[in-house]
C-alpha positions as CSV (number, residue, x, y, z in Angstrom):
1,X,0.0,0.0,0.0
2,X,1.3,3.5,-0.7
3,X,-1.0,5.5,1.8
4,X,-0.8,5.7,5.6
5,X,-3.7,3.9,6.4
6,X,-3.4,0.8,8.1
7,X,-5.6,-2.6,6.7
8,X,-5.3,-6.2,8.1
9,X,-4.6,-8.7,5.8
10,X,-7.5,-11.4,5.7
11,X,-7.3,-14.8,5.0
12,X,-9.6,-18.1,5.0
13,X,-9.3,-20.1,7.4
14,X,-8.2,-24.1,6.0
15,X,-8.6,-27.1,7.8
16,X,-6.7,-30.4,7.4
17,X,-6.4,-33.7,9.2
18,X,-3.9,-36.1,9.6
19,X,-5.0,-39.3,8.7
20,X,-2.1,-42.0,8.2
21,X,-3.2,-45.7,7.0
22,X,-3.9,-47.7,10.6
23,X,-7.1,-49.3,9.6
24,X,-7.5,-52.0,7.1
25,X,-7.5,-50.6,3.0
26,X,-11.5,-50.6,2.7
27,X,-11.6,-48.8,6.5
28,X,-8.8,-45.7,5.3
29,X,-10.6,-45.3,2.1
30,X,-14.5,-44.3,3.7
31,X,-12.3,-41.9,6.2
32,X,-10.8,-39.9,3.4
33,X,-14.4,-40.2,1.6
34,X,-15.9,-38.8,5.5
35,X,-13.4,-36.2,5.7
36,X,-13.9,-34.8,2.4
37,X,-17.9,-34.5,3.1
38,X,-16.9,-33.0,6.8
39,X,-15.7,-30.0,5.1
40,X,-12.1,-30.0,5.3
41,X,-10.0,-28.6,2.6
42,X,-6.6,-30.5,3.3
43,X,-6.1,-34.4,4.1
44,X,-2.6,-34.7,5.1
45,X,0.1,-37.9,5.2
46,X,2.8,-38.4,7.7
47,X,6.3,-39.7,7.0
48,X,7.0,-42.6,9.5
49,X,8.7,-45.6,8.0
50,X,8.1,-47.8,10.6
51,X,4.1,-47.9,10.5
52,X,2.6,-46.1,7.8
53,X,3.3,-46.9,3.6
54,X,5.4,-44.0,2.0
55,X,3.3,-41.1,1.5
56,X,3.7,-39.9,-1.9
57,X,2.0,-43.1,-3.1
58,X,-0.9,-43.0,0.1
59,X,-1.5,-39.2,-1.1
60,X,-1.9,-39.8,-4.9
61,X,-4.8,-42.5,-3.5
62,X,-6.2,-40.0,-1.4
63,X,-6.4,-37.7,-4.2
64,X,-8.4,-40.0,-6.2
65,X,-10.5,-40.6,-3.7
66,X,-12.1,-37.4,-3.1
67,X,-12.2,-33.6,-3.6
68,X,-9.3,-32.9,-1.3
69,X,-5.8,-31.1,-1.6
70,X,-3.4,-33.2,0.1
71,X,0.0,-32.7,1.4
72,X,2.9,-34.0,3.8
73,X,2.9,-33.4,7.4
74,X,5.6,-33.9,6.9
75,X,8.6,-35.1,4.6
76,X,11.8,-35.7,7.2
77,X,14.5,-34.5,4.8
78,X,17.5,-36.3,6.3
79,X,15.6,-39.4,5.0
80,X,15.8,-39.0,1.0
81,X,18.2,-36.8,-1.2
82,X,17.0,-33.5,-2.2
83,X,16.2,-33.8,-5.5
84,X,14.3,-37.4,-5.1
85,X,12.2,-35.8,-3.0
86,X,11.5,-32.5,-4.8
87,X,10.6,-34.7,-8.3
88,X,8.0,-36.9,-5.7
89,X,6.8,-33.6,-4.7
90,X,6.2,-32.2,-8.1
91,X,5.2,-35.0,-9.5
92,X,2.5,-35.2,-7.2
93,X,1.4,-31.4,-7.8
94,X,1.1,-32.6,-11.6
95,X,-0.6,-35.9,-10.7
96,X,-3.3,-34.0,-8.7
97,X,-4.2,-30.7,-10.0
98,X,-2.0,-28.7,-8.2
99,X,-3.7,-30.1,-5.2
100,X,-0.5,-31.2,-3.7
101,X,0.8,-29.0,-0.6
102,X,4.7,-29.9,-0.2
103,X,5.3,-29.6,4.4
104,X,9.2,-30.3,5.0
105,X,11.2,-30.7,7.8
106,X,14.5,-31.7,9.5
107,X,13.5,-34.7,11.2
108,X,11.3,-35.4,14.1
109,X,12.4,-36.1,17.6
110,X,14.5,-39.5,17.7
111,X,15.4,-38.8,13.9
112,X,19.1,-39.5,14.7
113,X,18.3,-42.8,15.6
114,X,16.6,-43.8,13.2
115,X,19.0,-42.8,10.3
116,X,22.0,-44.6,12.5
117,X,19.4,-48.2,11.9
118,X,19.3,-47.8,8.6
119,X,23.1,-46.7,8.0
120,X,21.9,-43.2,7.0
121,X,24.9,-40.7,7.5
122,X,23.1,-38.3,10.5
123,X,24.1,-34.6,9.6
124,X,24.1,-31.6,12.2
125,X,20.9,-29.1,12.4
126,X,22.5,-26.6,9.9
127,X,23.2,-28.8,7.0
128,X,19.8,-30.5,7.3
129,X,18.5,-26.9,6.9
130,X,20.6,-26.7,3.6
131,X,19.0,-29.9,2.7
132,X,15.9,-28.4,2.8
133,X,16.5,-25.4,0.7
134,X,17.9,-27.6,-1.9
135,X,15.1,-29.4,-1.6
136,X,12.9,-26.5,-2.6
137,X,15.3,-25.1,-5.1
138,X,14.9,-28.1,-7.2
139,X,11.0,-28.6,-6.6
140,X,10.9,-24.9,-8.1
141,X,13.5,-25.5,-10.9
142,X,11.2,-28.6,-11.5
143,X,7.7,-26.8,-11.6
144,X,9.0,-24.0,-14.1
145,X,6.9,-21.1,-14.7
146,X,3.3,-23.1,-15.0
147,X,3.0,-24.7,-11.5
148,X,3.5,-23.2,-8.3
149,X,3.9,-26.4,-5.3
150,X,2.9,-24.8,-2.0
151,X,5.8,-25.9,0.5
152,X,4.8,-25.6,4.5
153,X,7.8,-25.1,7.0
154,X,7.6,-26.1,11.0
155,X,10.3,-23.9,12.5
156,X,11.2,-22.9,15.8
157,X,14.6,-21.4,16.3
158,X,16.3,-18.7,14.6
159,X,18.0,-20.1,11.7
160,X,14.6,-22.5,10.7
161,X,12.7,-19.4,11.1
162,X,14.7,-17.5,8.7
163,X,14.6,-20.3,5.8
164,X,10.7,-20.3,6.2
165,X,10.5,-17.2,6.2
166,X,12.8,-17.2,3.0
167,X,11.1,-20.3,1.8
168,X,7.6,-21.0,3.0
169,X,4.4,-20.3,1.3
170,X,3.0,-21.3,4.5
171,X,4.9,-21.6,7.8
172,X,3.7,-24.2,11.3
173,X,5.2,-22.2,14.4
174,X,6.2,-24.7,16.0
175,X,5.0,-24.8,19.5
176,X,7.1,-26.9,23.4
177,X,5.0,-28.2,25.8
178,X,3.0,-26.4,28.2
179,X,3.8,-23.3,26.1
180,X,1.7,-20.2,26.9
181,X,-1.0,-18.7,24.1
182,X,1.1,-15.0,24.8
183,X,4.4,-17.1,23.9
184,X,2.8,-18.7,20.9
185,X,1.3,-14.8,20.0
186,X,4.7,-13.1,20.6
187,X,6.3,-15.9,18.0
188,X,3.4,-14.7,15.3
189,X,4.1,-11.1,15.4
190,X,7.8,-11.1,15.2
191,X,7.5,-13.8,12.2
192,X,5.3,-11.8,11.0
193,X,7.3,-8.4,11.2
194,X,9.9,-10.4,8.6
195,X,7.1,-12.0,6.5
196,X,3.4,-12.2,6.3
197,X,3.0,-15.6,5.0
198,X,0.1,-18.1,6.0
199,X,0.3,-19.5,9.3
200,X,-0.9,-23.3,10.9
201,X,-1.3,-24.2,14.0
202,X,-0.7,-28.1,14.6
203,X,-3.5,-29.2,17.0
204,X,-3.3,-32.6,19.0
205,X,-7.1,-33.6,20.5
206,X,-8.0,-36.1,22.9
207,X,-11.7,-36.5,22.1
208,X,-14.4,-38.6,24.7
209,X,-16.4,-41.2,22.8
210,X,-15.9,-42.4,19.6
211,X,-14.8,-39.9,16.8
212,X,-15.2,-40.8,13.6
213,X,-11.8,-39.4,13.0
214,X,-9.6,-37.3,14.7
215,X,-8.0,-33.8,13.3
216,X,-4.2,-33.0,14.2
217,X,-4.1,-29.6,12.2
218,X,-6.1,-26.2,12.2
219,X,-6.5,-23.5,11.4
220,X,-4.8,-22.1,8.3
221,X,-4.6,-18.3,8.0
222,X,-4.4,-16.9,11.4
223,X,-3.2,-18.2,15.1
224,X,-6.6,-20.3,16.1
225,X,-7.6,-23.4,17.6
226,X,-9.0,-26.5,16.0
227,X,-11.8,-28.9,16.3
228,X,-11.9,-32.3,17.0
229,X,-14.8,-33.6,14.6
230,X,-16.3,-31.5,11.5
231,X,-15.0,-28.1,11.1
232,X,-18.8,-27.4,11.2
233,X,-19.3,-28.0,14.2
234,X,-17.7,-28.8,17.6
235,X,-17.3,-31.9,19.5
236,X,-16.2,-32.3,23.2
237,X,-11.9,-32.6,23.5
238,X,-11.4,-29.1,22.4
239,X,-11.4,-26.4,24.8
240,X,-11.8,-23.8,21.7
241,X,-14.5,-26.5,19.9
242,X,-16.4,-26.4,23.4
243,X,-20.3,-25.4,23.0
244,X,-20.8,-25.9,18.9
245,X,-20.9,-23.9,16.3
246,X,-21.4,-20.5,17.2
247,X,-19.0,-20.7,20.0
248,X,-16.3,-21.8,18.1
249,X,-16.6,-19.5,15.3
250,X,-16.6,-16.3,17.7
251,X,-13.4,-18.1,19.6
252,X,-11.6,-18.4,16.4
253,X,-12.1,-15.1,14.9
254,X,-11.6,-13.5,18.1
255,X,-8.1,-15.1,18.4
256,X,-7.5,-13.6,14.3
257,X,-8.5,-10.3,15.1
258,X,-5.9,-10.2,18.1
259,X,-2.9,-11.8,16.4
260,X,-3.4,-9.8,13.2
261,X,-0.9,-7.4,12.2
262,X,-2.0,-4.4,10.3
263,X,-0.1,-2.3,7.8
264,X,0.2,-5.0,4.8
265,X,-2.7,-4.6,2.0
């Protein structure tokens, strides 16, 4: 903007869900089918070797399935070399429409570990960081001019919050334990202050009852919380889903308005 007067940048809110393979084939199948009649825009696949088929593959299914954009949740980088992984990522983009959101990271807690099982070499924090901006340089080498693969960053400390910001289309602040909501508020403005980007906030529930499936991820497009059964309406689990519909849609538009920044048009 060129004048002095300050707007707020609005976005829509997105919701996704995590929803790995656990069930049997036919089981999986009627959950994507469910979650893509709940109203969510984004069914996302995590990256865990041990229990879950390779995503790429699991996502392409999903796809198929129903109406959804998918996406990782997310790749661990140290676990394929850069440009393997950026072609899986683009190629998924062109397999689905462009409904193919591209999260990346450095590795989840006991990553170390895991690459020393397999004979993997395990590299310190910094060059796993390069790994991941080589990553993205060839995904965007490889979707040229026509195609634009979103890529979503978790980053915490200084040096991840500078390639997302650098990087991300859409960036997951990512959050420690017991971590107050005026932390989590103070780590949104100064991102912000160096980029205004989409933000997500990961959302573990513990739902009473039996759910017939269970969101990890909410709220895209402003610091919120999530739900725990449709986005339309709330179940019990979720302090911020608490008392249905209305509530929750007051609750997460008051938490936007607060954590807004103004200034950008």
């Amino acid at each position: 903007m060129t004048d002095s007067t300050a707007t707020v940048r609005t976005r829509l809110f997105r919701f996704g869900v995590v929803a790995p393979l656990t069930t049997d084939l036919p089981a999986w199948r009627d959950r994507v089918r469910r979650i893509a009649d709940s109203g969510y825009s984004t069914l996302l696949m995590p990256d865990v070797p041990q229990w879950q088929p390779a995503p790429a593959p699991t996502l392409a299914v999903a796809a198929a399935l129903a109406d959804l954009r998918v996406g990782t949740w997310v790749y661990a980088s140290p676990l394929r070399p850069p440009w393997m992984m950026a072609w899986e990522a683009h190629s998924l983009s062109v397999l689905t429409d462009g409904r193919f959101e591209m999260g990346i990271g450095t590795g989840r807690p006991g990553i170390e570990d895991e690459l020393r099982e397999r004979g993997m070499p395990v590299l310190p924090p910094r060059e796993r960081l390069a790994q991941v901006r080589e990553t993205v340089t060839a995904l965007r080498d490889l979707d040229g001019p026509d195609l634009h693969t979103p890529v979503v960053m978790a980053a915490r400390g200084p040096h991840a919050l500078a390639l997302a910001a650098d990087l991300a289309d859409t960036v997951n602040l990512a959050l420690l334990p017991g971590e107050s909501r005026a932390e989590a508020a103070r780590l949104a403005r100064d991102f912000r202050a160096i980029r205004d980007v989409e933000l997500a906030l990961h959302v573990p529930v513990i739902v009473y009852g039996a759910p017939r499936h269970r969101p990890c991820r909410a709220s895209r497009g402003g610091l919120a919380g999530g739900t725990t059964g449709s986005p339309r309406g709330g179940r019990r689990g979720d302090p911020a889903a608490a008392g249905g519909d209305r509530l929750l849609l007051l609750r997460l538009r008051r938490r936007r308005r607060r954590h807004a920044r103004s200034g950008r048009g």
